[in-house]
LOLUM-762859 format. One record per atom (N, C-alpha, C, O): residue in one letter; x, y, z. Coordinates in steps of 0.1 Angstrom, whole numbers, plus 5000, padded with zeros to 4 digits. Atoms other than C-alpha are relative to their C-alpha. Example, Ala and Ser with C-alpha at 12.3 -4.5 7.8 and 13.67 -1.06 7.14 Angstrom:
REM residues 2
a500949885000 a512349555078 a500950125000 a501950125007 s499149895000 s513749895071 s499250115008 s499750225009 
//
This chain:
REM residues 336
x498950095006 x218542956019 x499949865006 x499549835017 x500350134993 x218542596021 x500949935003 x501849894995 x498550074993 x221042406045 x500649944990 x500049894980 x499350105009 x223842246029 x499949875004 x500349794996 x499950114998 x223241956048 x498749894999 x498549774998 x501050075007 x219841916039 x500049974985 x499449874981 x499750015017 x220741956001 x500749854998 x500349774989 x499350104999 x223041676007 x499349865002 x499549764995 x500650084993 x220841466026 x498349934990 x497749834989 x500949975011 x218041526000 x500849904983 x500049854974 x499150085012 x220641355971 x500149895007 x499249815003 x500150164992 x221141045993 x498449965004 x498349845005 x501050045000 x217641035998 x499649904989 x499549774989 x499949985021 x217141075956 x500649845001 x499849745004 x499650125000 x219740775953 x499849915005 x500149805000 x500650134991 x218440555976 x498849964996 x498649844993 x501650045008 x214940555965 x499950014988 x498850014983 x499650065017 x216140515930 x500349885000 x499749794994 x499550145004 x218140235933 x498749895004 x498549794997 x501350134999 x214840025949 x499550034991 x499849954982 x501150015009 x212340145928 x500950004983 x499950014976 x499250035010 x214640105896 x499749815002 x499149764992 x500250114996 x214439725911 x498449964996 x497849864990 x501850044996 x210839725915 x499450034981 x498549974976 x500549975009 x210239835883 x501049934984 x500849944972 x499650095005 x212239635865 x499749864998 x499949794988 x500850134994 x210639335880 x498750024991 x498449934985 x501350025005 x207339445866 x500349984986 x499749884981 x499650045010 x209039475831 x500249854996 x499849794986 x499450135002 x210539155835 x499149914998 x499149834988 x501350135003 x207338965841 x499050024990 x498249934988 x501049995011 x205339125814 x500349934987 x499449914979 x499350025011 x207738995789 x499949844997 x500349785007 x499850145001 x207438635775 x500949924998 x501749984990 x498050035001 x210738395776 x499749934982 x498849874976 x499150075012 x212038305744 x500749884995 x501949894995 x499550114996 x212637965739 x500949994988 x500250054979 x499050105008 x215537825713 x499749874997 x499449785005 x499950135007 x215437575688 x500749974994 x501450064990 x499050025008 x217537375670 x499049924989 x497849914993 x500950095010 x216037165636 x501049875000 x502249875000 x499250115003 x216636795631 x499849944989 x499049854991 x500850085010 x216136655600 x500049904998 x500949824999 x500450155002 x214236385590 x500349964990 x501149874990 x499550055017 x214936335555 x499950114989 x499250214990 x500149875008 x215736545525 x499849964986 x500249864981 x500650105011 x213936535490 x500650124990 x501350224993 x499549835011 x214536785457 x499450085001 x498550105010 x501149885001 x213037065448 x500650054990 x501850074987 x499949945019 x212137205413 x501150115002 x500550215007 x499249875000 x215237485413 x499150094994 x498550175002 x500749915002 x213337665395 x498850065006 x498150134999 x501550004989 x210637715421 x500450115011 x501150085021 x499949914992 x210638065436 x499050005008 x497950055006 x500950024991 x209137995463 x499250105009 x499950195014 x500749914992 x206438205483 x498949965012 x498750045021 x501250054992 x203738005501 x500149804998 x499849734988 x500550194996 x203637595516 x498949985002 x498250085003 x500750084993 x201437395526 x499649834998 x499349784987 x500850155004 x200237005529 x498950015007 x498650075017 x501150074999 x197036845528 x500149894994 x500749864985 x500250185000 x196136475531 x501349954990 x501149894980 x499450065007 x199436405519 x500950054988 x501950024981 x498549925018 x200736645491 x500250115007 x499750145019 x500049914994 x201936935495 x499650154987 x499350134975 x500349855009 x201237295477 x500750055002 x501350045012 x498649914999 x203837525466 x499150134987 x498350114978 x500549915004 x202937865455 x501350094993 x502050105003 x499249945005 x205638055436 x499950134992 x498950184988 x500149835003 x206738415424 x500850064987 x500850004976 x499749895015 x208138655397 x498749994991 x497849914991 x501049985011 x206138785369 x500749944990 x501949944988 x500250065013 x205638625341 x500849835004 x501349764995 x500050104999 x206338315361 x499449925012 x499749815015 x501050024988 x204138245388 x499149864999 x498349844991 x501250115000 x202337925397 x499749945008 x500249975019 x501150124988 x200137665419 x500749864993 x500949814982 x499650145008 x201537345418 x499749885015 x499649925026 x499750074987 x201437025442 x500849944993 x500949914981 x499050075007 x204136855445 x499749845010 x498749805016 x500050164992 x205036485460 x501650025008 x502850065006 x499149974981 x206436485496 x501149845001 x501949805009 x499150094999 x207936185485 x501250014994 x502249995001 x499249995008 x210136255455 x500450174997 x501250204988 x500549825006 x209636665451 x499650044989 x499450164986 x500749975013 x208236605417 x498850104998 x498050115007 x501749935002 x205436825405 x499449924996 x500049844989 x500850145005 x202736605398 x498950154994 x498550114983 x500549895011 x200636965383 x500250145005 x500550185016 x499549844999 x200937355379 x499050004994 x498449914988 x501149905006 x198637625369 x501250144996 x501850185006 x499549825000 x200337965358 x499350125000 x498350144993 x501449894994 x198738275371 x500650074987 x501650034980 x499949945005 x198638555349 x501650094999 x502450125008 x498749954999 x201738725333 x500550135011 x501650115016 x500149864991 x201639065355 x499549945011 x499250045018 x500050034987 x200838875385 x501349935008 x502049865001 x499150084988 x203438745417 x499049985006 x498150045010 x500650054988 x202438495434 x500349995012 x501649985013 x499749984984 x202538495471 x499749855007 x499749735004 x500050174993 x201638295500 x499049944996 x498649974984 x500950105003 x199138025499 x499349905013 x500049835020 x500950044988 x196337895525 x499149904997 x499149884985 x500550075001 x194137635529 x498950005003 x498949975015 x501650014992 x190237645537 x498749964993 x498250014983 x501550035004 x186937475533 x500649944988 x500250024979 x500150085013 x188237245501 x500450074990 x500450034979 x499549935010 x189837565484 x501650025007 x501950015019 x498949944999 x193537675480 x499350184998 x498350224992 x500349845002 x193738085485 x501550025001 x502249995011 x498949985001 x196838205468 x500150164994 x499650214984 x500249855000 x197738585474 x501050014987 x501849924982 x499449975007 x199138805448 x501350145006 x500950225015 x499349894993 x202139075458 x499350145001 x498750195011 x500849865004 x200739415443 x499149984994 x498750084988 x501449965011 x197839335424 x498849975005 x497949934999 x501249994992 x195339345453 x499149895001 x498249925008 x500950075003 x193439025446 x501049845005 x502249825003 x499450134998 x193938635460 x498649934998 x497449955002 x500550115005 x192938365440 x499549885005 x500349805010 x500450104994 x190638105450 x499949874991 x499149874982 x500650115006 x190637765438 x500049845005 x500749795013 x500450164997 x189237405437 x501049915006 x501549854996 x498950084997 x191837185456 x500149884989 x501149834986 x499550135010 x191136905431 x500050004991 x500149894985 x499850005018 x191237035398 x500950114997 x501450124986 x499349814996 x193037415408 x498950084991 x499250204991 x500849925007 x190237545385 x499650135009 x499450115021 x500049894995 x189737905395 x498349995006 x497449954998 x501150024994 x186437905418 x499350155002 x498150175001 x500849884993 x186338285430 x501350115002 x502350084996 x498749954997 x188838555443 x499750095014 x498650095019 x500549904986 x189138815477 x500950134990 x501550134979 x499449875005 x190439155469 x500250075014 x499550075024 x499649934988 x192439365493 x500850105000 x501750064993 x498749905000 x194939695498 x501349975004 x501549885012 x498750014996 x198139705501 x500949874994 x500649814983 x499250175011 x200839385491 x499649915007 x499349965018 x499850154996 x200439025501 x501349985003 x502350034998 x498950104997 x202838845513 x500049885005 x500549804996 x500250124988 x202238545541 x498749964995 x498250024985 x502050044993 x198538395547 x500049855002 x500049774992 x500450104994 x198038105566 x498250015007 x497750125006 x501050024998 x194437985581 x499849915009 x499949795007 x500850114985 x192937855616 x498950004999 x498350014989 x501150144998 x190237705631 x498850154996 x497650144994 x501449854998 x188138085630 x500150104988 x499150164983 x499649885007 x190338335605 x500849984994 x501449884997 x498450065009 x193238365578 x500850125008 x500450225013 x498849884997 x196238545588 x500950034992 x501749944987 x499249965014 x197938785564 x501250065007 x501250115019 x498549924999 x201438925564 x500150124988 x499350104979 x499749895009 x202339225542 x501350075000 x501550174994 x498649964999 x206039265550 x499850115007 x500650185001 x500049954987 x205339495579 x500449935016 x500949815016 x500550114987 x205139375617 x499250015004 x499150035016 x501550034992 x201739345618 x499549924994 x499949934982 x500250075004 x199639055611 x498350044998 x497650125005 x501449925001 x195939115598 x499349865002 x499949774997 x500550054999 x193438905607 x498550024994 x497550084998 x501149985010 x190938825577 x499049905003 x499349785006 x501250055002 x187338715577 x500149844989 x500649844978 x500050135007 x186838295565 x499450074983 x499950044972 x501450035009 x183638435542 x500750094991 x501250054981 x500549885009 x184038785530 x501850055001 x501950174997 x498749934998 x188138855536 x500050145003 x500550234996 x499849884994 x187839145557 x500750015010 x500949905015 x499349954989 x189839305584 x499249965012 x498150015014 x501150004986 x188539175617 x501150035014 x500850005025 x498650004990 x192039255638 x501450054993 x501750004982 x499150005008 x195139385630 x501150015016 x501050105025 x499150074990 x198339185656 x501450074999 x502150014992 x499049965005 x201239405656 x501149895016 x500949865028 x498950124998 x204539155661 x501150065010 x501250185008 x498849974993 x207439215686 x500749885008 x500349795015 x498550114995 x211039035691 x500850105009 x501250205004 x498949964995 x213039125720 x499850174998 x500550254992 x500649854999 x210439465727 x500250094987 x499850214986 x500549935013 x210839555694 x499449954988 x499549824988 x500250065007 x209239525663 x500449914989 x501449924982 x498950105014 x209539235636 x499450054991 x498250084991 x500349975014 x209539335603 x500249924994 x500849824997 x499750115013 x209339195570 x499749855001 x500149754995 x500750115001 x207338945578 x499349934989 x498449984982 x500350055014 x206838675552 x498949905000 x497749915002 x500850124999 x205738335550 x499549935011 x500249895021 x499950074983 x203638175577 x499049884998 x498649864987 x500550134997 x201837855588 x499450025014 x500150045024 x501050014987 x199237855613 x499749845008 x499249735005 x500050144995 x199537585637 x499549985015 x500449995024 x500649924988 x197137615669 x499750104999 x499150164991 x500749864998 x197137915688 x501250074990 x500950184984 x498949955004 x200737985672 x500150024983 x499349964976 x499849995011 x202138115639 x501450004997 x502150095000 x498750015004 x205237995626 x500250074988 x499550054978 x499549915016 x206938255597 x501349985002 x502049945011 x498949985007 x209738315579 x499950214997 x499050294992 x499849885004 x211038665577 x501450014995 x502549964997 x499049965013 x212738815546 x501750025005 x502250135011 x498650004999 x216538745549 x500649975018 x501750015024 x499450064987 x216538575583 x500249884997 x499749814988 x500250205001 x217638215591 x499549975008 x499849855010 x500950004986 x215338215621 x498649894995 x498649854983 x501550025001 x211738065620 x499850045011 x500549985020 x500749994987 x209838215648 x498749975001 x497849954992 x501750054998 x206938125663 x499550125013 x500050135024 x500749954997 x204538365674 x498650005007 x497649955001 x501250014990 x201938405702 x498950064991 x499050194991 x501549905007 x198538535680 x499650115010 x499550235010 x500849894989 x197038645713 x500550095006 x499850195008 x499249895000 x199838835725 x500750084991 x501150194995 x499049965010 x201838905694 x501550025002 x502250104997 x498849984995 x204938835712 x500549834992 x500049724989 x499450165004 x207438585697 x500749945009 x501849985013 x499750114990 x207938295718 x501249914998 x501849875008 x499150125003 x210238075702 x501150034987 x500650084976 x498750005015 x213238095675 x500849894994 x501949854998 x499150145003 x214237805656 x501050054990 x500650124981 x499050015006 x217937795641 x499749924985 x500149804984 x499850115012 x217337665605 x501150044990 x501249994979 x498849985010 x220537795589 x500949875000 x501949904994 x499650075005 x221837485589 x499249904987 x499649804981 x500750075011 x219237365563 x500950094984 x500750074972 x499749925014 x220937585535 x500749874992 x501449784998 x499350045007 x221937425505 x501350035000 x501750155002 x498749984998 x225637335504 x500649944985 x500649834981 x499249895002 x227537505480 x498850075004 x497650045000 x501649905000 x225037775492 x499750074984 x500350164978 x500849975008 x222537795463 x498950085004 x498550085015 x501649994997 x219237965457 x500250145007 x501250215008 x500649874992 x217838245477 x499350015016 x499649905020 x500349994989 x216438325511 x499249835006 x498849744999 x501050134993 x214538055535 x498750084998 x498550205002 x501049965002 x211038075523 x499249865000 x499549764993 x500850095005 x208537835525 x499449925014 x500449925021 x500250084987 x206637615559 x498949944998 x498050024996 x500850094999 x204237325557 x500149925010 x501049835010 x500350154989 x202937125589 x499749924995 x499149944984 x500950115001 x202136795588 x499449965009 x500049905018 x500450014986 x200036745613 x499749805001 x499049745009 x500350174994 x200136345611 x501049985008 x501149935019 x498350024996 x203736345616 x500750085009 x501950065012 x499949934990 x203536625638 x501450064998 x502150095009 x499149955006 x206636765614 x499550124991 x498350154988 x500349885009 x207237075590 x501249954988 x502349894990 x499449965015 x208537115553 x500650125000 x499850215003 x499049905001 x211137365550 x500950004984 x501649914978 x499650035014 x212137495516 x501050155002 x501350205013 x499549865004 x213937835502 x499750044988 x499049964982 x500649905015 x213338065470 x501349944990 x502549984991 x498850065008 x215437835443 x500649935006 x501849925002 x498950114997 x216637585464 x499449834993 x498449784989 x500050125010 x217237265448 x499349875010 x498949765006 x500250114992 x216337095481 x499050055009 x498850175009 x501550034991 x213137015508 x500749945009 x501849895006 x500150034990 x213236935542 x499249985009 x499050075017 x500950054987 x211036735565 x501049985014 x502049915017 x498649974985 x212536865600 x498649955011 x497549915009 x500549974985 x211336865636 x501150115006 x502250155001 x499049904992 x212837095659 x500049965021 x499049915028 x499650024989 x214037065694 x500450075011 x501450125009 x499349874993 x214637295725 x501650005001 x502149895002 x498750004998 x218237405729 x499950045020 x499650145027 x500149994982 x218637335768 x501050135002 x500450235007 x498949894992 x221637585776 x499750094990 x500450074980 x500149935003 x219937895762 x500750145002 x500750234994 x499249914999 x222238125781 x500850004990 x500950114985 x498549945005 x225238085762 x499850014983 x500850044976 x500549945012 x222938125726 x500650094994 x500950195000 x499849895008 x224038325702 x498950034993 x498549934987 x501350005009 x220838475685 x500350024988 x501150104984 x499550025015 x220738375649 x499550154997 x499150205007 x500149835007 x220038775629 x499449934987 x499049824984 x500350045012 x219238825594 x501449964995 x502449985001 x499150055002 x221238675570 x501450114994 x502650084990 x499249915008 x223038975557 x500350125013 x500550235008 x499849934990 x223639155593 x500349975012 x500450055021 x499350134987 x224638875618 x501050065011 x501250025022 x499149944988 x227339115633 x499450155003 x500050235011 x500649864991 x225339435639 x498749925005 x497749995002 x501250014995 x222539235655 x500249975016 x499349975024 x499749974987 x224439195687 x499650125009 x499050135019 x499849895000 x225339545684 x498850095007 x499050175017 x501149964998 x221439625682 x499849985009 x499750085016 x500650054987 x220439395715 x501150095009 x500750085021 x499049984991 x223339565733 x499350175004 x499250215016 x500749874998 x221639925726 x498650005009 x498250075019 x501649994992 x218039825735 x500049955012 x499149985020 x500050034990 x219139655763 x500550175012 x500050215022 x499049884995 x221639995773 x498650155001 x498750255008 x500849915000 x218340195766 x498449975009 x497550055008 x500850124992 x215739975788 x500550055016 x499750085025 x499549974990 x218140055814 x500050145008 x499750175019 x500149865000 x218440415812 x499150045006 x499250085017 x501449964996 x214640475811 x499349965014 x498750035021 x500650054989 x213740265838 x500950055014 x500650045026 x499549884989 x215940485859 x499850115001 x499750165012 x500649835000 x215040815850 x498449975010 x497850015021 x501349984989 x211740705857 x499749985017 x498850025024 x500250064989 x212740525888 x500450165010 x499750185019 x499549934996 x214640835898 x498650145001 x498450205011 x501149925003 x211641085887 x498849965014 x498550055022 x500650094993 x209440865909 x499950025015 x498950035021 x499549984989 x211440905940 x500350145004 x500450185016 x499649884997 x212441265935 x498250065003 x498050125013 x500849994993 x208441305935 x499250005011 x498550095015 x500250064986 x207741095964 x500450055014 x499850065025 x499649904985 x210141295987 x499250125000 x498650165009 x500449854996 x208941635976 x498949985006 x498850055016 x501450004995 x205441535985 x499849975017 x499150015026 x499950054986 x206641336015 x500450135007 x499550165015 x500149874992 x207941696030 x499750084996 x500550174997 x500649964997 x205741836023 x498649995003 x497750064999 x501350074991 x203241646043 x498849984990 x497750014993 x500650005009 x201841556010 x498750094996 x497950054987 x500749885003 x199641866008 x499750064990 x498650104987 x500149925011 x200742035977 x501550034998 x502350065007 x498650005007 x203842045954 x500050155002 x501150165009 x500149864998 x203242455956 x500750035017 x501050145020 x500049984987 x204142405993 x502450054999 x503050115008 x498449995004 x208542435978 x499650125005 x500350155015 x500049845005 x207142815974 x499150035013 x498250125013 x500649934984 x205942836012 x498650034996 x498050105005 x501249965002 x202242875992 x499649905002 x500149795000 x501150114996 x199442706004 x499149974988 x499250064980 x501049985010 x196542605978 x498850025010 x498349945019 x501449984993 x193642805990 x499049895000 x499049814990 x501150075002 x190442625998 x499250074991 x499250194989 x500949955012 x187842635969 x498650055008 x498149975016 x501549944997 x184542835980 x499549964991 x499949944979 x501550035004 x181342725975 x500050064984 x500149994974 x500349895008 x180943035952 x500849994988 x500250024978 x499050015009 x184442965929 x500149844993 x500949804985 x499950175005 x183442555922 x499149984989 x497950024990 x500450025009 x182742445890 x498849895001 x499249785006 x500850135000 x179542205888 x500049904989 x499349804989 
//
């Protein structure tokens, strides 16, 4: 029978070397994780935009900008002018096509389609159709750096496609706040980072490629059209002269050339959500944080309750509880 005062003493052990290593191992969590920075948007000036322009995919070059838009049986390529929001020309894709996002490479636009497996290549200076990629699954996003395009598909993973032949050469799966982001939409490759828009957030985040962690969260819900018109925030074009972005939505009447800014007192943040769940998104951080907690005690606790048994028993052998020894292995009984 085993003393009561060792049983006892064996629990204050337990708790004791929980509460450090709970510490210790929270610490390593802590630093794996990348900080989060806060933005606010400032805008520079605000232009129209065709209402009718369901938006799916930005971009500028030398000066104009590209807008890619969606529904069937209305779908088109257009540039517009970053001065006035005029269209200065359209193409219309095929009736049974949505169009999606829209990328820029080598002297062509590449604008994906939702479900119909195929993104359209063409001429930047005439839009004449040049070529196409073909691929599984939906489109959504696709932006392009200095090496590869990066697709979205309304998952939280980002695929990393081949310049030449659009193949899979990586696939980046995304996480906010240790979990995954979904519904990832529209994005803009800018460096090493990828600024998107996800479906029914007012957020833009910006994402690490190399880690797939998102770094930064810019506030653009104050860009909404006021009476709120139109449909989700959809849409991001850098400028890289102006070292600004274009910010649009699905049917809004209005454009926005913003910059963005850190918000210094990130403690007392409220994190913006999606637009349709703003008060269970607390709720959520309050669980994953409440479950973060938990684990990292059990384990810490698991950890410690190992450490003693082994420590008395002069680390020899966990069998040692049961007063058995582990025989030595003969020559004769060892496996080669």
């Amino acid at each position: 029978m085993v003393p009561r005062n060792y049983s006892m003493n064996l629990l204050i052990s337990i708790l004791f070397l929980s509460a450090i290593f709970s510490q210790f191992f929270c610490a390593i969590i802590s630093a794996e994780s990348e900080p989060i920075n806060q933005y606010e948007v400032e805008i520079i000036q605000t232009i129209s935009h065709e209402q009718d322009a369901f938006t799916q995919g930005l971009l500028m070059h030398n000066g104009s900008l590209y807008e890619s838009t969606g529904l069937y049986n209305e779908s088109t390529l257009r540039e517009v002018s970053p001065e006035s929001g005029e269209v200065i020309r359209s193409i219309s894709l095929n009736d049974d096509e949505f169009g999606e996002g829209l990328a820029f490479h080598n002297g062509s636009l590449i604008q994906l389609t939702w479900k119909s497996g195929v993104a359209h290549i063409y001429d930047i200076d005439n839009f004449s159709e040049i070529g196409n990629f073909s691929y599984s699954g939906e489109g959504w996003g696709i932006c392009s750096n200095d090496t590869n395009f990066v697709m979205s598909n309304g998952s939280s993973e980002l695929t990393i496609r081949d310049h030449e032949n659009f193949s899979i050469v990586d696939t980046v799966p995304i996480n906010y706040n240790g979990s995954p982001l979904e519904e990832i939409n529209e994005l803009e490759c800018v460096g090493d980072y990828i600024f998107a828009n996800v479906w029914h957030w007012e957020s833009i985040f910006m994402i690490n490629l190399s880690s797939g962690e998102v770094v930064g969260v810019i506030d653009a819900a104050p860009l909404f059209p006021e009476p709120h018109s139109g449909g989700v925030l959809n849409g991001i074009a850098y400028d890289s002269v102006s070292d600004t972005f274009w910010l649009t939505g699905k049917r809004w009447p209005i454009m926005h050339q913003v910059s963005w800014r850190p918000i210094l007192n990130t403690s007392e943040d409220v994190e913006v959500g999606p637009s349709e769940s703003n008060d269970s998104n607390g709720n959520v951080s309050e669980s994953n944080e409440m479950l973060h907690s938990v684990i990292v005690l059990l384990i810490s606790f698991l950890f410690s309750f190992v450490t003693l048994k082994l420590w008395g028993n002069g680390f020899s052998s966990v069998s040692g509880s049961r007063e058995i020894d582990n025989p030595l292995v003969s020559q004769d009984d060892s496996r080669d």
